[in-house]
C-alpha positions, -999 to 999 in steps of 0.1 A, spaced: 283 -15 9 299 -31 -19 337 -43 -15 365 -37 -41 398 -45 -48 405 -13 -63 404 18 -38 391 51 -45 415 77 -51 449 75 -64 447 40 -53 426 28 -78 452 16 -101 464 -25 -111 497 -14 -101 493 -2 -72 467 -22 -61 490 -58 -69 516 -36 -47 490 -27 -21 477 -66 -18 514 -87 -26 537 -69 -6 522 -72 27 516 -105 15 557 -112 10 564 -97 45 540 -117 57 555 -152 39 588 -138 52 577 -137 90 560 -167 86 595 -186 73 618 -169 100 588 -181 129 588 -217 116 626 -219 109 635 -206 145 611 -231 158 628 -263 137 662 -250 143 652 -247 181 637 -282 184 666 -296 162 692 -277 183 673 -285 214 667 -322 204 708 -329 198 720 -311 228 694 -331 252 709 -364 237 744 -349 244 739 -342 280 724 -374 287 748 -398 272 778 -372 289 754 -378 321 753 -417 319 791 -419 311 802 -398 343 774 -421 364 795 -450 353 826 -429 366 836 -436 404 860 -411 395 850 -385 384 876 -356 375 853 -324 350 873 -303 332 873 -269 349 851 -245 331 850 -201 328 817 -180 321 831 -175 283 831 -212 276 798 -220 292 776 -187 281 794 -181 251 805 -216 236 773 -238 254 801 -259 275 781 -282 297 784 -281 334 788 -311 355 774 -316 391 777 -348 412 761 -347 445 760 -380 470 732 -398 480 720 -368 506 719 -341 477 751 -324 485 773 -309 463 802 -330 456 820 -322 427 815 -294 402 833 -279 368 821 -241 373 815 -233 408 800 -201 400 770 -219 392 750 -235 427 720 -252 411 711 -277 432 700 -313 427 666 -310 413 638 -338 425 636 -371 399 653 -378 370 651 -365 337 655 -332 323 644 -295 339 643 -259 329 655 -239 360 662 -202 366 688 -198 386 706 -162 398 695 -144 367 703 -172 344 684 -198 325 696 -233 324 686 -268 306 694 -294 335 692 -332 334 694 -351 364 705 -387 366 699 -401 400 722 -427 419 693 -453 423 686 -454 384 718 -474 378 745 -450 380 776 -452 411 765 -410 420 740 -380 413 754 -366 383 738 -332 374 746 -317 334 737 -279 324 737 -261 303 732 -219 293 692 -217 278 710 -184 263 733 -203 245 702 -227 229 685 -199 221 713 -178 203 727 -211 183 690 -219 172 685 -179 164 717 -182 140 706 -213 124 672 -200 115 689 -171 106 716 -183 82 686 -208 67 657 -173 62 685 -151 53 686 -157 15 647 -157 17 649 -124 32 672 -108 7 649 -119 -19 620 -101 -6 631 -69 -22 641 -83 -58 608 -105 -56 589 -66 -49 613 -51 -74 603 -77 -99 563 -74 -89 570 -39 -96 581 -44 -133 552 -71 -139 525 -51 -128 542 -19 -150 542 -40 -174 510 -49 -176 499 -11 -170 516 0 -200 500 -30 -222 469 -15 -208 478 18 -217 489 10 -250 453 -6 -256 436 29 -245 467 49 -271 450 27 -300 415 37 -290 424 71 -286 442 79 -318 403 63 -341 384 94 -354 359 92 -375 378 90 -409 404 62 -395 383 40 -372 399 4 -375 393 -23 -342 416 -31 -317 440 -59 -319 436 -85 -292 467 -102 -301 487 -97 -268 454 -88 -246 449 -106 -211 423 -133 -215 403 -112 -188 402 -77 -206 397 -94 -241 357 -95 -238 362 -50 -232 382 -49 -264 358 -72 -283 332 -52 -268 346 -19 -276 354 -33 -312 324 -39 -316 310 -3 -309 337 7 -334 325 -12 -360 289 4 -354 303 38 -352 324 30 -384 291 21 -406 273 49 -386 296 77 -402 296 56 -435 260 57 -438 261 97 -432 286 103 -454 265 82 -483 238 97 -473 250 135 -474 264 126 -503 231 111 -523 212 138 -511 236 166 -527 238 148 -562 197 143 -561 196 180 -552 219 191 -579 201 185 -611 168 200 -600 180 229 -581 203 236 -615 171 232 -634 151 255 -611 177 279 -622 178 277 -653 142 282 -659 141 312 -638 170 326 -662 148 315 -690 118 334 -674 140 364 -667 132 377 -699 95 374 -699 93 403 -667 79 434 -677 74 452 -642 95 464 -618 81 444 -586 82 413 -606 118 420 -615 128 424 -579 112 393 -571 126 374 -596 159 387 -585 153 374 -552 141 337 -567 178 339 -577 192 344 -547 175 319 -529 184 294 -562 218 306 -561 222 300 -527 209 269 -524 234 254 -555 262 268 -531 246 249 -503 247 222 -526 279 223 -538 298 228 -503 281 197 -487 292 182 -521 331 192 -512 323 185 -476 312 144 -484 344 142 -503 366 162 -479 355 135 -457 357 105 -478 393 118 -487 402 122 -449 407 83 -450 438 87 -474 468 86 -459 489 113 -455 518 121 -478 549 149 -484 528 179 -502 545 214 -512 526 239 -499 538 267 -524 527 244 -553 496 239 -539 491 278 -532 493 289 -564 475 254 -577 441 272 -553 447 303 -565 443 294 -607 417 276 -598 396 301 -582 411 332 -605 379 329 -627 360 344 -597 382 369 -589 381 382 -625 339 379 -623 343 404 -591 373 424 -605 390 415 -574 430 415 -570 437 383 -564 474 371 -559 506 357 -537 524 385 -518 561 381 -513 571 387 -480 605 396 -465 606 365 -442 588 342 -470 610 306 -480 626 298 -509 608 281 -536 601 244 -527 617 249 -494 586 244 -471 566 213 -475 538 198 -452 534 161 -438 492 156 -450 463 149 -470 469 164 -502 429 167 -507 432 183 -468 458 210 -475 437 215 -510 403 218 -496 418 242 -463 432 267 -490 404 266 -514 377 274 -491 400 300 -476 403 318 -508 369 312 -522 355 323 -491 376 357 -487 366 363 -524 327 360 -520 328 384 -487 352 410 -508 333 437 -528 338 438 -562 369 459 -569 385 449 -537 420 431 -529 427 399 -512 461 386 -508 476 355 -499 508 359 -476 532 331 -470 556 341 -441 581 319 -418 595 330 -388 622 311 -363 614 277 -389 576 281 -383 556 287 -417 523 305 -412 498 316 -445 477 344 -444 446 355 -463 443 385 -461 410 407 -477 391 439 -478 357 430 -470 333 439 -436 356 418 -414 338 405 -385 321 412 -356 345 409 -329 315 386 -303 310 366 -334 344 352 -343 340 323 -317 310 309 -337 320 311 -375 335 277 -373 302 263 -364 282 245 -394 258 269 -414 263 299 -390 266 329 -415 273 363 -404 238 382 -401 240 410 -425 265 405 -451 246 399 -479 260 372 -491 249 340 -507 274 317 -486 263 284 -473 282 284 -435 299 257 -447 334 266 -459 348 277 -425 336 249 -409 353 220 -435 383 245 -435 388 239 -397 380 205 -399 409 200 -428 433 220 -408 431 198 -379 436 166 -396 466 186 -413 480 194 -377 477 230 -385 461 259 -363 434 282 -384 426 310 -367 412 344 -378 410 381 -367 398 411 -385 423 440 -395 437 468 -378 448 492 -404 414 489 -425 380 470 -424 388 434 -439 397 399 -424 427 377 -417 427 340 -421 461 327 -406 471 292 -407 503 276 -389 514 246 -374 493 235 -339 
């Protein structure tokens, strides 16, 4: 099984896991410092007293008369007074400064560690026959050595130890650090779509991610020419399909007149259909390259009444062929003029209410109304179109958005295009398109309002 620094679970993060690998790591520094200094303040302490006791042990040996100061339990176990012992040349007890203490004179000269009624003591012995004029015994409390050498190690780790939490706190701001740089990498790749798709910038990327951003810059520069080379291609193929589908047409117009019969008739009318159709095919996935050639511009202030009434004389020649009402609808909760403006494309917010229009026109029968409604309510704008046509089916709704679906049995010559580039504009605009047919009559509402 294959080992990782990263855990699975909510573990597997770079901050966490520098906090799950460092800290212990500190802590572990930290004990190591307060071991060692104990033990060098030990031997240092230790070291300095054992010269003390045998120069004070030497100097009372070369003392025929000797006279310790008396000593109490506070000054030897709390203060590391040493005791002093002379014994004679039969290893009785002669002299002592702290009779509470009986250690006795220990075998040879030198120093001892003896345990003696529940305390510890450091002893060192100087015997008679190495020079001195008696048996002179020093002591002194092991308790004391340790506790001196315990607050010397612990003066000297203290700071050490109080920097442990400032070092985590600070290991703690590096590695968020570096987790937001690394989130602010992902933001960048997140916010490319297929009409602004521009490479990452390495300049402030860790030398270790850098080859995954070139990498992924890479397959962003593929992906850019991908969508490049369909939009061209879309494109080419709608101009090449233009002048010999208009042609088609206008010999079948031209042939119109040479049909005698009835059955030819209807079959020319048919021909028709199918060459009106396909110019409409033609046209959308005209609008549609440009829609998305235009999605690359940047955004700018547009006004959306302006642009209302700019889509509804453009498509009021249709309307008039259809004998169709056509027209802006005042509202009680609708703005003032040139009070409601939109952050977008122009050619977005264009194209959106265009097909809107065009498309509510070409499912109205002839004689029939569609209004456009612009209403705001609590400072939200919405836009309704609203029509008089077959509405529709209630299961299908969910799948009108989707390229060249088209409503089985409505009869019209509609591509299934112009919902699909209308949701597609809306979303680059920020705004919500939805629709649902009407309640009071048959007919179809197209609302648009901000996501």
């Amino acid at each position: 099984m294959k080992w990782h620094v990263f855990p699975n679970g909510p573990m597997c993060s770079i901050r966490r896991a520098l906090m799950l690998w460092l800290l212990p790591l500190f802590l572990l520094v930290g004990a190591l410092s307060a071991v060692a200094s104990y033990w060098s303040y030990a031997t240092m302490v230790g070291t300095f007293m054992d010269e003390q006791m045998q120069q004070l042990a030497t100097a009372l040996g070369d003392n025929r008369t000797i006279q310790p100061t008396p000593l109490n339990a506070e000054r030897v176990e709390k203060r590391g007074a040493y005791v002093v012992q002379t014994f004679d040349t039969q290893g009785t007890l002669q002299v002592t400064s702290w009779p509470e203490v009986r250690v006795p004179l220990q075998p040879g000269a030198g120093f001892h560690e003896v345990r003696q009624d529940g305390r510890s003591w450091r002893v060192y012995t100087l015997r008679a026959d190495a020079g001195g004029n008696a048996n002179v015994q020093v002591l002194q409390s092991e308790h004391f050595r340790a506790k001196l050498a315990a607050e010397r190690a612990g003066a000297a780790v203290a700071p050490l130890l109080l920097l442990l939490p400032l070092c985590g706190l600070a290991l703690w701001g590096v590695a968020r650090a570096m987790s937001r740089a690394l989130q602010d990498i992902g933001r960048q790749a997140a916010q490319q779509d297929e009409h602004h798709i521009s490479e990452l910038s390495v300049a402030h990327v860790p030398k270790e991610i850098e080859p995954l951003v070139a990498s992924f810059n890479s397959l962003l520069r593929r992906l850019r020419d991908a969508f490049a080379t369909q939009r061209r291609f879309v494109q080419d193929a709608a101009h090449e399909l233009r002048t010999p589908i208009a042609a088609i047409g206008l010999q079948v117009e031209n042939m119109r007149q040479d049909v005698n019969c009835q059955a030819s008739a209807d079959r020319f009318a048919q021909l028709e259909s199918g060459v009106r159709r396909a110019q409409r095919l033609v046209d959308q996935l005209l609008r549609l390259s440009r829609q998305e050639a235009a999605g690359a511009d940047g955004p700018a202030i547009v006004d959306l009444q302006s642009q209302l009434r700019e889509s509804i004389n453009t498509l009021i020649g249709l309307a008039d062929q259809r004998n169709i009402d056509l027209g802006i609808v005042a509202t009680p909760t609708a703005p003032a003029a040139g009070a409601l403006t939109l952050h977008c494309a122009q050619a977005d917010l264009r194209s959106l209410l265009d097909n809107l229009i065009e498309n509510a026109l070409r499912y109205t029968p002839e004689g029939g109304v569609v209004d456009v409604r612009l209403l705001q309510d609590g400072g939200r704008m919405a836009v309704e179109v609203v029509d008089t046509g077959p509405g529709i089916p209630q299961e299908l709704l969910p799948r009108v958005f989707d390229r060249f679906f088209r409503v089985p049995g409505n009869g019209s010559n509609g591509s299934g295009l112009g919902l699909s580039i209308a949701q597609a504009a809306a979303q680059r605009c920020g705004l919500l398109l939805t629709l649902r047919n009407r309640q009071d009559r048959s007919g179809l509402i197209a609302r648009i309002e901000p996501a």
